[in-house]
BALUM-317466 format. One record per residue (C-alpha): x, y, z. Coordinates in steps of 0.1 Angstrom, whole numbers, padded with zeros to 4 digits, always signed. Example, Ala and Ser with C-alpha at 12.3 -4.5 7.8 and 13.67 -1.06 7.14 Angstrom:
2
+0123-0045+0078
+0137-0011+0071
# end
This chain:
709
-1829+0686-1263
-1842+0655-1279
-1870+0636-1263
-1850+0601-1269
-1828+0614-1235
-1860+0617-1214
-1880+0589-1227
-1861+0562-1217
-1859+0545-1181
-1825+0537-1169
-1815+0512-1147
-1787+0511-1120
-1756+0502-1130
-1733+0482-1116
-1704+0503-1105
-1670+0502-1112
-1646+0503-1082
-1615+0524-1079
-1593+0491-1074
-1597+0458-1097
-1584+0440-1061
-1614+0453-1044
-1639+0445-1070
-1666+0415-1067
-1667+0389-1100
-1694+0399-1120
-1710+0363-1119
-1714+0368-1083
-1728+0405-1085
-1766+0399-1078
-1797+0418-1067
-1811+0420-1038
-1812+0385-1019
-1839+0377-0994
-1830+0371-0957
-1813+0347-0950
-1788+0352-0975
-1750+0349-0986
-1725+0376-0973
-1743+0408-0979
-1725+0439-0989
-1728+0474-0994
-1716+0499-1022
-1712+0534-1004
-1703+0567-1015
-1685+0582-0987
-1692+0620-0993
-1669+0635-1002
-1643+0615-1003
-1639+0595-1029
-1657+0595-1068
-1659+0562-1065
-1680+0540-1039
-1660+0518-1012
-1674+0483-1000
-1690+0476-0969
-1701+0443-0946
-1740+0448-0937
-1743+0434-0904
-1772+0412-0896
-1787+0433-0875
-1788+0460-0898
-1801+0440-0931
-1839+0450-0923
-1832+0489-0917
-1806+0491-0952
-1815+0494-0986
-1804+0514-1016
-1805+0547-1010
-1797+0544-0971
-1779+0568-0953
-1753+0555-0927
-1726+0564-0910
-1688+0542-0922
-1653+0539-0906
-1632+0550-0932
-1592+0550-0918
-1595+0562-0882
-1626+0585-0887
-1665+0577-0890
-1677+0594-0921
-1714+0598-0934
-1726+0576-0965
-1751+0568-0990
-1759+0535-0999
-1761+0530-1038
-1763+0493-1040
-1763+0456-1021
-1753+0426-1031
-1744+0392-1027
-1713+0371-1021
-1716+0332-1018
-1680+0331-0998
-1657+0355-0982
-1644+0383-1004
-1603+0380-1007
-1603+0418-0994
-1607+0432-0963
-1642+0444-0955
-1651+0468-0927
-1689+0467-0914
-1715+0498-0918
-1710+0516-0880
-1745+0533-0879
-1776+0538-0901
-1794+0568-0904
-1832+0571-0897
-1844+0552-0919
-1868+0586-0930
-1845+0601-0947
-1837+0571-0970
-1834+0587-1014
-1859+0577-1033
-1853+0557-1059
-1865+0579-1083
-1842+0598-1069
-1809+0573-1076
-1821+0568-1109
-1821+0603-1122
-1783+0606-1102
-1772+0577-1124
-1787+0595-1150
-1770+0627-1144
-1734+0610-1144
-1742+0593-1173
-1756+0622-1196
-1730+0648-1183
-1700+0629-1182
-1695+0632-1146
-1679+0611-1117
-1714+0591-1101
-1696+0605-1064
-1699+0644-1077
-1736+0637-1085
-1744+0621-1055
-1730+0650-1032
-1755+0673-1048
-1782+0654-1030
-1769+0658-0996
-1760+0690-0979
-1726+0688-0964
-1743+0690-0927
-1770+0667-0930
-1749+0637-0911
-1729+0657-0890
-1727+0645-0851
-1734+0677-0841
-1774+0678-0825
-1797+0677-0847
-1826+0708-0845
-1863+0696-0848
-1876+0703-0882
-1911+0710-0866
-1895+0743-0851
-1899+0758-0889
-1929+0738-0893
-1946+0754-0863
-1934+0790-0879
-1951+0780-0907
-1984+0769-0891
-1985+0798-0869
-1992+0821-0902
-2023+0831-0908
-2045+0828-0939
-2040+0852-0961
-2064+0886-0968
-2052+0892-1000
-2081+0885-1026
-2076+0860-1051
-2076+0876-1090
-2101+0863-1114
-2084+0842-1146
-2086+0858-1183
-2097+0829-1205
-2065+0823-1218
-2052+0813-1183
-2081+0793-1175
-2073+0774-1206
-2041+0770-1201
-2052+0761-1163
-2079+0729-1175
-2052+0717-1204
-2021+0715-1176
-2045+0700-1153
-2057+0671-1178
-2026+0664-1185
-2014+0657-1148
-2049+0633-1145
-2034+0612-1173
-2004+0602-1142
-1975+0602-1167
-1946+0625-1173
-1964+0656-1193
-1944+0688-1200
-1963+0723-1209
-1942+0752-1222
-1965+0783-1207
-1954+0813-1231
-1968+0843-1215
-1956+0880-1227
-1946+0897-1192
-1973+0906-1166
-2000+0884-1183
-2001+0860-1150
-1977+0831-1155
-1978+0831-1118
-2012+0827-1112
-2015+0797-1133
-1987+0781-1117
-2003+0793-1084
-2037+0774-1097
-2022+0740-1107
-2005+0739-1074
-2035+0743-1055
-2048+0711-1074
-2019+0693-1069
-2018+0695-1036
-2056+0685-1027
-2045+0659-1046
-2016+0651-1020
-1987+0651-1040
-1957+0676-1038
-1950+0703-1058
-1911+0717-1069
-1913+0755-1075
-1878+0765-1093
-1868+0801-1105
-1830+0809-1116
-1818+0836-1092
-1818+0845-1056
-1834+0880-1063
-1863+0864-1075
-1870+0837-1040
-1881+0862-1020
-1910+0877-1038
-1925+0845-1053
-1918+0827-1015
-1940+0854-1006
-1969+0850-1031
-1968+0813-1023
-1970+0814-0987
-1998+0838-0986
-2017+0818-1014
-2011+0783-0989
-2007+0804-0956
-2025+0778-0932
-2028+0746-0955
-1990+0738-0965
-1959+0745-0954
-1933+0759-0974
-1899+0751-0976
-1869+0773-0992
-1837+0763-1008
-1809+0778-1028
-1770+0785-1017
-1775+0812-0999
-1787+0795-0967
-1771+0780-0940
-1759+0747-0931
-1786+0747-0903
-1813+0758-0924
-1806+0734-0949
-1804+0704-0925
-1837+0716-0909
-1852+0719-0943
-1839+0684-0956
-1852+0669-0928
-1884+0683-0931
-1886+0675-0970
-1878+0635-0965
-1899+0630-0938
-1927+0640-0962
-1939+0672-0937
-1933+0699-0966
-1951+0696-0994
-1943+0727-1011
-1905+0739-1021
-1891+0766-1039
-1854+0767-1047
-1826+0777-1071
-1819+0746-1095
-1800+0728-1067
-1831+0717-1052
-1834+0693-1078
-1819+0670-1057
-1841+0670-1028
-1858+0637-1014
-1891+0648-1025
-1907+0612-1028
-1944+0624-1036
-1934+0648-1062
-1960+0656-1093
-1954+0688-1099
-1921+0704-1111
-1922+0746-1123
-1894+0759-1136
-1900+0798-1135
-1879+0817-1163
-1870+0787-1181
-1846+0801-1203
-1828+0819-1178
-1786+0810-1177
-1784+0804-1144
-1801+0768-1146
-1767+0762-1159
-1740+0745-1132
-1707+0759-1142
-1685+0737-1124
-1688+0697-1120
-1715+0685-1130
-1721+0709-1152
-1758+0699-1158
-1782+0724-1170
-1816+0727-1142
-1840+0732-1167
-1830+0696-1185
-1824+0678-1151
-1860+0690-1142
-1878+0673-1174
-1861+0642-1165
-1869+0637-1129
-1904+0645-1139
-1905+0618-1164
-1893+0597-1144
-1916+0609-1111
-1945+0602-1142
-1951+0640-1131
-1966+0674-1149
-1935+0696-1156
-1945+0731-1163
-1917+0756-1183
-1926+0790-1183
-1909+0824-1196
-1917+0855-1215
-1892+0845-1238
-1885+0804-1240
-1851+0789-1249
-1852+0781-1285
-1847+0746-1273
-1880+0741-1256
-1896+0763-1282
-1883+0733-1309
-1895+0708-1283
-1930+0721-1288
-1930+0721-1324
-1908+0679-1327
-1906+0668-1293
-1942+0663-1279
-1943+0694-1256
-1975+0708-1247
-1976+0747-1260
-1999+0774-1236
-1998+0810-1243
-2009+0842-1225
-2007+0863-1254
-2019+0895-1236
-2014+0912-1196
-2039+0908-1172
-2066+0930-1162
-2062+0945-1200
-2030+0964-1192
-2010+0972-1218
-1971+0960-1232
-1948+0993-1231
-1944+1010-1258
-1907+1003-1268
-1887+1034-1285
-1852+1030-1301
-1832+1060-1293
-1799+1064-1322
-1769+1065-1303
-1751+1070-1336
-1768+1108-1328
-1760+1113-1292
-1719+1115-1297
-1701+1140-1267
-1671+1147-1291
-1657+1118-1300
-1672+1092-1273
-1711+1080-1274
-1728+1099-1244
-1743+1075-1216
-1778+1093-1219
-1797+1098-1248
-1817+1132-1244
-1849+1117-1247
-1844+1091-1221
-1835+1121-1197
-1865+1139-1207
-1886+1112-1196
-1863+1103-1165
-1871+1137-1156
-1908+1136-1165
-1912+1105-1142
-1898+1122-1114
-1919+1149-1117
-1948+1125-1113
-1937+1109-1085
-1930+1078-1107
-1902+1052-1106
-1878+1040-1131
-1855+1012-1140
-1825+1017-1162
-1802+0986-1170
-1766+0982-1174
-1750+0948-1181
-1714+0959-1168
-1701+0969-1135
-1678+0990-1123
-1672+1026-1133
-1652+1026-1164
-1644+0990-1186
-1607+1004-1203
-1580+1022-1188
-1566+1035-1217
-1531+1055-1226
-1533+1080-1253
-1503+1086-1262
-1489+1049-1268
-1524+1028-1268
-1515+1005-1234
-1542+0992-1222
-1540+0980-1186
-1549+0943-1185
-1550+0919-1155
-1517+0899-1157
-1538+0865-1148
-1559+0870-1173
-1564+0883-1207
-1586+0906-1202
-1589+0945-1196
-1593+0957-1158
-1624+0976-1146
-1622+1005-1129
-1636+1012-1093
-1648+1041-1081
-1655+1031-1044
-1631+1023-1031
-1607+1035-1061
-1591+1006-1075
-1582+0984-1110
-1602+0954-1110
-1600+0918-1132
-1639+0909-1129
-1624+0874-1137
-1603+0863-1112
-1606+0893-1084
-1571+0905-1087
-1566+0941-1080
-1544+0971-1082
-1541+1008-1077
-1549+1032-1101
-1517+1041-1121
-1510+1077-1121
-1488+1072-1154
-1484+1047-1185
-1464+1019-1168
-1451+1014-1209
-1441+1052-1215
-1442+1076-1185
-1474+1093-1196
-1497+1111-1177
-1524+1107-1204
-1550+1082-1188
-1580+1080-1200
-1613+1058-1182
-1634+1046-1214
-1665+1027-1213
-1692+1029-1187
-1708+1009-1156
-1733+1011-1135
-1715+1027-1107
-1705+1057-1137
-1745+1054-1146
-1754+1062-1108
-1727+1089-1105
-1739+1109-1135
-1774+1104-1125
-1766+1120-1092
-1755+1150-1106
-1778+1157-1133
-1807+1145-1107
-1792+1156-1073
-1827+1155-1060
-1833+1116-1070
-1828+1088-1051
-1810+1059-1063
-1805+1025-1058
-1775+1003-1072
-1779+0967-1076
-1748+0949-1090
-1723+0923-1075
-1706+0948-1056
-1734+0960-1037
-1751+0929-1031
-1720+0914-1019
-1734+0901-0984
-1762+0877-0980
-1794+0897-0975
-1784+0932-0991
-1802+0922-1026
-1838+0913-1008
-1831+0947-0986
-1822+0968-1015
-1849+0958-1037
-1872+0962-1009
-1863+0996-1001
-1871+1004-1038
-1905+0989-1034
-1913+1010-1008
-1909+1035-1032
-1877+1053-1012
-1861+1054-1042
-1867+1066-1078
-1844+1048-1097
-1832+1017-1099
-1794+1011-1117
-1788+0972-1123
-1772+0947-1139
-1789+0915-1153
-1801+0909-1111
-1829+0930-1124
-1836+0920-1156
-1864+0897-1146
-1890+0886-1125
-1896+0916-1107
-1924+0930-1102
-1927+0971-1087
-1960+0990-1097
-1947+1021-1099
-1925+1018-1121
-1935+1031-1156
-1901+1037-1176
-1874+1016-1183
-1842+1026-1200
-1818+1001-1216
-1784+1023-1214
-1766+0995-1239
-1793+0976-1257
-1775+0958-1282
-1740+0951-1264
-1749+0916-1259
-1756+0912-1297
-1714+0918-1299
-1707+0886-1281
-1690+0859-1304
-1717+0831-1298
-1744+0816-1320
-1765+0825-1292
-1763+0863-1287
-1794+0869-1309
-1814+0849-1288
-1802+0860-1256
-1800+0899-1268
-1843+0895-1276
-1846+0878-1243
-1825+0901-1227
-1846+0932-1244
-1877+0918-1239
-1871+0907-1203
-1858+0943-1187
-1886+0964-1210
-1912+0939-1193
-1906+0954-1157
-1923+0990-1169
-1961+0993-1165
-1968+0963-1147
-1993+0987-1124
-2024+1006-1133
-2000+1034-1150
-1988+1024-1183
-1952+1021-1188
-1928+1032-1215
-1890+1020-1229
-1861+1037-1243
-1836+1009-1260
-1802+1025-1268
-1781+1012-1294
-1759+1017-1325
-1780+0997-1345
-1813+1006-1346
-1822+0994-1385
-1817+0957-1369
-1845+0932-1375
-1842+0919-1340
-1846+0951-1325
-1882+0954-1339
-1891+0918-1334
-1884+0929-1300
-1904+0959-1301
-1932+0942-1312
-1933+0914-1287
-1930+0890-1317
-1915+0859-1302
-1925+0835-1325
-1918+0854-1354
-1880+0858-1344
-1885+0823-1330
-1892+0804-1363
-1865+0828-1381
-1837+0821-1358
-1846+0785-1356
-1842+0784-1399
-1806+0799-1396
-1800+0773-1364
-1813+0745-1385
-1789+0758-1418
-1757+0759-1397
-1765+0726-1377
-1765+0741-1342
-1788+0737-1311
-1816+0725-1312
-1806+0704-1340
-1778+0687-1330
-1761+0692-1294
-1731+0702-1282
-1699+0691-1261
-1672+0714-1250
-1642+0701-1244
-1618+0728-1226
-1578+0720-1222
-1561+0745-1196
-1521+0748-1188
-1494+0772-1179
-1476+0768-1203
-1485+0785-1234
-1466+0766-1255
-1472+0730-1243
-1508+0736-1238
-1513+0744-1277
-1492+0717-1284
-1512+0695-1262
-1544+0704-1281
-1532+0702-1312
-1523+0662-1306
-1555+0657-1294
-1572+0671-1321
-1552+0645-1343
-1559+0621-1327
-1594+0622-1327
-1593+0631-1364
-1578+0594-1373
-1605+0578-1349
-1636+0594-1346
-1667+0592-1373
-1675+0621-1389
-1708+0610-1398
-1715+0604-1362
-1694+0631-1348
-1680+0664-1360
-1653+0676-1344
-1646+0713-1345
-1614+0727-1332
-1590+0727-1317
-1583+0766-1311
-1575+0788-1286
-1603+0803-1264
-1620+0838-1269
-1606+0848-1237
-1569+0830-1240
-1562+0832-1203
-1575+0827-1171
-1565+0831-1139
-1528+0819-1153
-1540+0795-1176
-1542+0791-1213
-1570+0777-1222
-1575+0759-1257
-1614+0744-1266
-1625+0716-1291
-1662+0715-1300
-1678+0683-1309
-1711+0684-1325
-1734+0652-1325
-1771+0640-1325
-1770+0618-1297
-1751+0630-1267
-1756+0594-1249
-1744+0576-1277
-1717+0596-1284
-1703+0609-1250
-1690+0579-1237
-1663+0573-1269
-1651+0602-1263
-1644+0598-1229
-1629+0567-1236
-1603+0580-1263
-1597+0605-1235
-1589+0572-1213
-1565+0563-1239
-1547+0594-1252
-1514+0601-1231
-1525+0632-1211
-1499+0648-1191
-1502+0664-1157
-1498+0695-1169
-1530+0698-1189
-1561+0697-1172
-1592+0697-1191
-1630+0692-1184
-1661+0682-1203
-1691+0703-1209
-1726+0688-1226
-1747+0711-1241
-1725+0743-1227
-1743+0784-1226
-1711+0797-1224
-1684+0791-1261
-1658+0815-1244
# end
């Protein structure tokens, strides 16, 4: 991510309406007039409803109460709709179109920011986006409901009811009270600041996020506490509110809430009585007006990636609102994106590291067990021997363990010996999953399902054969080899409902479980005592994964999981299993040696002209047809071929997905790689505008994508 995109302010722009009859002349398009004034008008997105705002008559007695950024209520055919207010202006005489007046305005409390508008505008701008699906991230979908409102103090009062907390604070190592005093002179200089805090797991990250806070707030700004996954809210909502229990109220916010929480919440965040809030990267978008402080926990972590429109990335989106709040921005992780890495090094970043755990607890010893060794017949055993030496040690000892597997399910391939079918979803092109409980074929793409075949629907065979493995075959196995262990499954499947994760993980914490079996839920973040092994059943299957990324993500991944053994008094132990255990990566990993594969990855990056040294935008086509979505794809390709410049813009593609098909449609991607995503962006989107593009193709745009499939 280039510096340029952050560094410069951006002012609003004057919006395009849907229809050229409804649009105001540019010449009599002005700012803000003093009262009295001209005919005054509104542009308001009605949410919801339209990507595009709709104009409205400001009544006189409304001029003092409306401004940009106002919330208000609008008649809109024969229903009163909720609205925000992006901009006024001025006509001298009466408009040639019909004009409805604003019906209500909201209290005037709850009013965006501007800062706030300006990093929306932002957001459309950089990710290609309509400016209406960036403005409905800021307001939940029950904020202006007519429904009665519920007092924000009631959570408030919750709040101020806890008592101060017993739990003694920990003294800093020197590393974190450096890294401490340097974050802490750079928020006195009141300008936008970011600090990548590199700390290898359990070396306190928390704390010195827990320190700065404190400051910030006696300072009486706000603070914006992100982390990338639900699993993770619970237990650092809990470390926060004991560390401010009786000073500062805390709000939460992240999709799995309700509508009434979230209204209470929002309500309490623009009327200024939280100060504190820790979210998912949605809360981005709150109406935090005194904000100085942004954290984003686990900064590498995928899931600060939007997968659906606006496909923004949180991480990004959080550097620029704290440039332009003129706040700190803090980035922290065991293992940092090479992106912010490379902004450390070119782009001005601020570099802290906790090389080292606290209290003088030592990193787990990592130990590559050979797979190529552990073969049952012909197929690679789940278990190594030595990891189920030491499972069975740990139980002994009354100790816990973790042991990750990145695939649900029981069995990945339902295979047919005697004729090689393969059962597949028939939406997708992909292989279905097998169930266990309840019994049934599963595409983990689109949901479809069907019943276990009892012969080859291609040749009448009985010959079935389950291949692969998932976590639910892990926890079976485990149950009969250890029919004396507890276990605990934590997957998609069993965290299903709402609060079965935070109940699960708890029950593990109480220690009435030995063993934890996960997927990546667990890979990060946690923190349990007890445990002192962790066993990576499939260490290098993410290295498989056609993407320039999956050396990266497979030492993050490695690094991450092995991190949650010996975090306690007891220290803790890893077994990595994989087919390739001469790889480099692996003993980078081993080692703890971030920087070395840093600086070694980012030498190949820099050779093959990928991220961070150019960006990337995905362009995905999708059809029914086969044929006339290939076809499709190939005519855009040659079309951008005779317009675009490659100097500027290198276009790569077009070709037919990794995974063809999905859900039905075949899917056909062009890659364009450039060094300036706002200069660049908006031609394409224009020869898009001009390119014949028929119905039958859909197709979105994707800046800076994680996922090439």
């Amino acid at each position: 991510m280039k510096m340029s995109i952050f560094m410069r302010g951006l002012a609003l722009r004057a919006i395009p309406l849907g229809s050229k009859d409804s649009r105001p002349p540019a010449s009599q398009t002005e700012a803000i007039l003093p009262h009295p004034m001209p005919r005054l008008l509104a542009e308001v997105f009605v949410l919801r409803a339209s990507p595009n705002p709709l104009i409205y008559d400001l009544p006189e007695e409304l001029c003092s109460r409306v401004q940009a950024g106002s919330l208000v209520q609008v008649p809109l055919r024969r229903q009163r709709l909720p609205g925000l207010v992006w901009r006024l202006f001025s006509l001298e005489k009466k408009p040639s179109f019909a004009v409805r007046p604003i019906a209500e305005v909201w209290d005037e409390r709850w009013a965006l920011p501007p800062t706030l508008l300006r990093l929306l505008d932002w957001l459309s701008k950089y990710y290609g986006a309509s400016l209406g699906s960036c403005v409905d991230l800021a307001l939940p979908k029950s904020l202006l409901r007519t429904t009665k409102r519920v007092r924000a103090e009631e959570n408030a009062e919750k709040d101020r009811q806890t008592q101060a907390s017993s739990i003694p604070i920990p003294t800093l190592s020197p590393e974190q009270e450096a890294a401490v005093e340097d974050m802490w002179d750079s928020y006195r200089q009141r300008r936008f600041v970011a600090h990548l805090l590199h700390g290898v797991t359990g070396s306190g990250k928390t704390e010195v996020y827990l320190r700065v806070m404190e400051r910030v707030l006696a300072d009486g700004r706000e603070v914006l506490y992100l982390v990338p996954e639900l699993s993770l809210t619970p237990q650092t909502l809990r470390r926060i509110r004991e560390r401010f229990a009786g000073h500062h109220e805390v709000a939460v916010w992240h999709s799995g809430l309700g509508e009434r929480e979230k209204r209470e919440a929002w309500e309490a965040i623009a009327s200024g009585k939280v100060k504190i809030v820790v979210g998912a990267r949605s809360a981005l978008f709150l109406p935090q007006r005194n904000l100085r402080l942004i954290i984003v926990d686990e900064e590498h972590d995928n899931s600060y990636k939007q997968n659906e429109n606006p496909r923004y990335h949180g991480r990004d989106v959080a550097i620029y609102r704290a440039f332009l709040q003129g706040a700190l921005c803090i980035l922290g992780s065991a293992t940092p994106s090479l992106e912010t890495f490379f902004n450390t090094r070119q782009r001005g970043f601020r570099f802290n590291s906790l090389p080292r755990r606290v209290d003088r607890r030592t990193l787990p010893t990592i130990y590559v067990a050979d797979m190529r060794h552990e073969m049952n017949g012909r197929l690679p055993a789940l278990f190594s021997r030595q990891l189920l030496d030491r499972l069975r040690d740990r139980l002994e000892r009354k100790e816990q363990s973790i042991l990750f597997l990145n695939r649900r399910g029981y069995a990945s391939t339902y295979l047919c010996t005697s004729c090689d079918y393969i059962a597949t979803c028939p939406r997708c092109s992909v292989s279905l999953t097998y169930h266990r409980v309840p019994e049934h074929l599963s595409c983990h793409l689109c949901a479809h399902r069907e019943p276990l075949a009892t012969r080859c629907p291609r040749c009448a065979s009985p010959d079935l054969k389950l291949l692969g493995a998932g976590t639910q075959k892990a926890e079976a196995v485990l149950q009969k080899i250890f029919p004396q262990a507890n276990c605990v499954r934590v997957d998609s499947d069993t965290v299903s409902q709402r609060k079965a994760l935070p109940a699960l993980l708890e029950k593990f914490r109480r220690g009435e479980a030995e063993i934890l079996i996960g997927t990546q839920m667990i890979s990060k973040g946690l923190d349990f005592p007890n445990v002192t092994l962790v066993g990576l059943l499939q260490g290098d299957l993410s290295l498989h994964v056609p993407d320039f990324r999956s050396s990266e993500r497979t030492f993050q991944l490695i690094s991450q999981v092995a991190g949650r053994a010996g975090r306690g008094e007891k220290p803790g132990e890893v077994i990595l299993q994989t087919f390739l255990p001469q790889s480099e990566l692996l003993r980078w990993a081993q080692r703890a040696q971030f920087e070395e594969f840093a600086e070694e990855e980012l030498q190949l990056r820099q050779q093959l002209g990928y991220p961070p040294y150019r960006h990337i935008i995905r362009h995905l086509l999708r059809g029914k047809n086969a044929e006339a979505t290939a076809h499709q794809a190939l005519a855009w390709g040659d079309y951008l071929r005779q317009r675009l410049d490659p100097s500027l813009i290198e276009l790569r593609g077009p070709a037919s997905s990794s995974i063809e098909k999905i859900h039905n449609y075949y899917r056909h991607t062009l890659f364009f790689f450039v060094a300036n995503v706002s200069q660049t962006l908006p031609i394409l989107l224009q020869l898009r505008k001009d390119f014949p593009w028929p119905r039958s193709t859909l197709d979105f745009w994707d800046v800076d994508p994680l996922d090439m499939t």
